[in-house]
N, C-alpha and C positions, 0 to 999 in steps of 0.2 A: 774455478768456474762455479757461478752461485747457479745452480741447476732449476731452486725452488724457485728462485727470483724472477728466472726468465720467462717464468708463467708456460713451458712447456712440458715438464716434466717434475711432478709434485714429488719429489723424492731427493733426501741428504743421502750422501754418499760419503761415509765413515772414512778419514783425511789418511787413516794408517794404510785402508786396505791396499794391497797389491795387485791394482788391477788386471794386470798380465795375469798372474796367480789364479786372480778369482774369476776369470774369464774361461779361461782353462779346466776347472773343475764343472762353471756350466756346462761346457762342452761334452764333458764326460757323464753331466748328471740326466742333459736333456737329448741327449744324441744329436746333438748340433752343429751345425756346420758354419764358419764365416766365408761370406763371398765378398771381396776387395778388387775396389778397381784400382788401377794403375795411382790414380788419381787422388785417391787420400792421403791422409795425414801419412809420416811415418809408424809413430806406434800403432797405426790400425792395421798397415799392410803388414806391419813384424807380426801381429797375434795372427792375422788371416790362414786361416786352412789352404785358400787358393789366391792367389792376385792374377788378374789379368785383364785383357780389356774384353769389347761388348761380346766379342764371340766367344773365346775363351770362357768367360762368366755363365754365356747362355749353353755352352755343350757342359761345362761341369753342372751347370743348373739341372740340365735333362736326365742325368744319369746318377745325379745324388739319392742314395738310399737315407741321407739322415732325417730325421722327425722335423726337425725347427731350421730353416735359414734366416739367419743371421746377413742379409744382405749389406753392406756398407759401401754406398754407390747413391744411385740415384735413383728417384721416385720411378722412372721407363724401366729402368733394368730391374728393380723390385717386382713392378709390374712383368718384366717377362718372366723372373723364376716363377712366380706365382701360374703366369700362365701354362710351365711347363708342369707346372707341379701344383695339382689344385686341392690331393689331402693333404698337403703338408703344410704346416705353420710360415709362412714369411714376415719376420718381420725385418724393420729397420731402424736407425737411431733415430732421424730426423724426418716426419714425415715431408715439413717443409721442403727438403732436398730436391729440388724441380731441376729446371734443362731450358735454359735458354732457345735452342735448338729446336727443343718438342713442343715450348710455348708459341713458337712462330709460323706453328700451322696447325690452325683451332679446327677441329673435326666439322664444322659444320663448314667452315669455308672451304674447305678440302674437298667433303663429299662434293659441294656446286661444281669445283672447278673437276672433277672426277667425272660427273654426269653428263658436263661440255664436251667430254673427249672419250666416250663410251668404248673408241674402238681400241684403245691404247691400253696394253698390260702396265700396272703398278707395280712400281719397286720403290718402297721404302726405305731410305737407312734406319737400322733398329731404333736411334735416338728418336724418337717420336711415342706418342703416347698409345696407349691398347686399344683406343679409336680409332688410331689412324694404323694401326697396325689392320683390325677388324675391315677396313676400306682398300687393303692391299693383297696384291697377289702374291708376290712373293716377299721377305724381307734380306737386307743385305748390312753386313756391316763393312765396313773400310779395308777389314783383311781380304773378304770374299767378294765387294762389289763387282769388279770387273770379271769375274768366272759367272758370278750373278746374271750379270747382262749379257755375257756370252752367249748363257742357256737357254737367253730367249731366240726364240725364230725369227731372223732375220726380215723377213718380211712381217715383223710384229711393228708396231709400235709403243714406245714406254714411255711411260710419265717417271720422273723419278725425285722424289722427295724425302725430306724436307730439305736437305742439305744442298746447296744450288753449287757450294765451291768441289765438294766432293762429287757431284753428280758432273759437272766440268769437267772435271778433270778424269773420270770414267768416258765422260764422253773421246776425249783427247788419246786414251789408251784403246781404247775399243773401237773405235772409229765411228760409229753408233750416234744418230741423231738424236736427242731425248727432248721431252717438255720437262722444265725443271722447276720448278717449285721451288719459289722466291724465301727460300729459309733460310739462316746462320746462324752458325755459332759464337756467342761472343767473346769466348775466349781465343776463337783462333781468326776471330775478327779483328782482332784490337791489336795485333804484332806490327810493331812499327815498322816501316822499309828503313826508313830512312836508319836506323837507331843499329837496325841488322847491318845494312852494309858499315857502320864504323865498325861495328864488334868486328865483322869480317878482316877489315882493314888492320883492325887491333891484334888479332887473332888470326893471320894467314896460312898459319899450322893447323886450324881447327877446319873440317869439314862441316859445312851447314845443314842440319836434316829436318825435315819438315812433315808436318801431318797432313793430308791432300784437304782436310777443311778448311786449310787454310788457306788464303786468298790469293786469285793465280801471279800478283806481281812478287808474294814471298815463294811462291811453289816455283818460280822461274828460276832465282837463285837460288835452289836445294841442289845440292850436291847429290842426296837422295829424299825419297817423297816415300815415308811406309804410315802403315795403321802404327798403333802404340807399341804392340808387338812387335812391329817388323821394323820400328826403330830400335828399341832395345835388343831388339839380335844383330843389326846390323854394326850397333856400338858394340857388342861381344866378339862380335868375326872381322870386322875392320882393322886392319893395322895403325891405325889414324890411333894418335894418346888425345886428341882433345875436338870436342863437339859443342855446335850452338845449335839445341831445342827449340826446335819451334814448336811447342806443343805445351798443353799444363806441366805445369813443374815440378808435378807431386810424381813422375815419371825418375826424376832424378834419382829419387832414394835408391830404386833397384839399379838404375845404372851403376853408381857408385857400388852398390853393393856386388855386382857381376865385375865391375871390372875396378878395382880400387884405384889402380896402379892410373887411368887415365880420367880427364877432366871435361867437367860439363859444365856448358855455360848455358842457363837460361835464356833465352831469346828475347828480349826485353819489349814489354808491351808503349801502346800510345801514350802512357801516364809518367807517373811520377817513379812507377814500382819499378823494383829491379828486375821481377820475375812478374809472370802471370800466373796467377792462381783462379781456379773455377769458387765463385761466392757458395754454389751451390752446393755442389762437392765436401769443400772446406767447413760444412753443418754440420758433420757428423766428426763426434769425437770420441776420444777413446771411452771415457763415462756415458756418454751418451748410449755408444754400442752395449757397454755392460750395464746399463737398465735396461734398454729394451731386450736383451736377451733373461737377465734374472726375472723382470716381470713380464715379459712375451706382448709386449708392446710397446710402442706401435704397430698392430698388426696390418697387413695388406690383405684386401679381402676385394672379391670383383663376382660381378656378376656373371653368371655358369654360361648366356648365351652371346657374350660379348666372350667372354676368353674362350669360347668353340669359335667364333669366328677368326678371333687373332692367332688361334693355335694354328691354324692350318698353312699359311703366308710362313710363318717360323719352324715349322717343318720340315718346307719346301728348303729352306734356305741352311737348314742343319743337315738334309739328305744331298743335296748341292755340295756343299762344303767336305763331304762324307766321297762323295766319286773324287772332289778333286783334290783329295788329303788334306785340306785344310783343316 
């Protein structure tokens, strides 16, 4: 990959180095830590210090003592170690790295539709940006949402965005009336039914498991429905040898790598592809990560009265998660 070419990062990276290698030694030299979502490449989540998804990311994010994160994810979750952690260096590979998810509900339409419904408690899923975090009262991610909703008082009412198919499907577990907030994701938008039931047909040994973002006529045929986590343990403790993902596919790697011996079949999107991959995710590469660690940029930097406002929403929802062992 021609790095200078791409007009984002003005820097040759010498053809011999061993990136693993020279990764490793940043590591050591700047007190550094890599934070990896599920969701990257393979070589990023092999070098990663931690992999895991949004909550996971965000408790190791609160409780790291290192100087510089190294975050390899996406632009929201950048934003939240930054907001966990406001003297310490964040940066990332690609600032580009955005969120379908976070782009489909712009703060200012937010606040409007907030101000219409004054009386109703906000619950966020974390995928949204430090604005709409800052507009929220609590934040929740897909491991914790329904203890989330739980904790409100029943005679509350909640809005709950951005995510309309995860906030459904909260609603459906919880029994819980919500306004939900017209957002998606397009990576677990775009899972074909139709495409699912042949693999199904093809594949009557495999159990189906699915991510609750996704939309409720694939969440109807899941065999089981968890956060990214709670699919990848459920393929660890399942006696089932073969599963179809419904979720990004950058999830595979650790599958295979937990359980070798049994097989994963990506869940096959509306297109052409065999698997679904997040565009946004898939910006960050292994080179990419080792510039922005050797020269500490791209850095994430936010302003001190907006991350006090988002700090507090993501708090609640790490002390949340903390009673109910998540």
């Amino acid at each position: 990959m021609d790095l200078k070419k791409s007009g984002y990062l003005d820097y040759e990276i010498d053809p011999t180095l061993d990136l693993f290698e020279e990764i490793e030694k940043i590591k050591k030299e700047k007190n550094a830590i890599i934070l990896a979502h599920y969701y990257q490449d393979a070589d990023i989540q092999d070098v990663a210090d931690y992999i895991g998804d949004s909550l996971g990311l965000a408790q190791q994010a609160e409780k790291t003592e290192a100087s510089m994160i190294a975050f390899a994810g996406v632009h929201f979750m950048a934003e939240t170690a930054k907001i966990l952690n406001p003297g310490k260096k964040v940066v990332l590979p690609d600032l580009r790295a955005g969120c379908s998810l976070s782009d489909s509900c712009p703060p200012d339409k937010f606040s409007a539709f907030k101000t219409r419904h004054p009386d109703h408690v906000v619950i966020s899923y974390i995928n949204c940006s430090a604005e709409i975090k800052a507009l929220s009262d609590i934040i929740c991610t897909s491991t914790n949402a329904i203890a989330i909703v739980n904790s409100v008082p029943k005679d509350k009412k909640i809005i709950f965005a951005p995510d309309k198919n995860l906030g459904r499907y909260v609603m459906e577990k919880t029994g819980r009336e919500m306004l939900l907030w017209e957002g998606a994701c397009m990576v677990h938008e775009i899972f074909s039914l139709e495409k699912i039931i042949q693999l199904k047909n093809r594949h009557p040994e495999a159990d189906f498991i699915a991510h609750p973002e996704c939309e409720e006529p694939v969440l109807k045929m899941a065999d089981f429905i968890g956060s990214t986590t709670g699919l990848l343990n459920y393929t660890k403790k399942s006696p089932k040898n073969a599963f179809i993902v419904a979720t990004e596919a950058g999830i595979l790697h650790q599958m295979s790598k937990a359980s070798p011996q049994k097989t994963f079949i990506p869940a096959p999107p509306d297109n052409l592809c065999a698997c679904n991959d997040c565009p946004h995710m898939k910006l960050n590469t292994l080179e990419k990560l080792y510039l922005c660690m050797k020269y500490e940029k791209p850095e994430l930097e936010m302003n001190e009265e907006l991350r006090l406002r988002a700090l507090k929403p993501i708090q609640k929802m790490l002390e949340i998660s903390r009673q109910h062992g998540l």
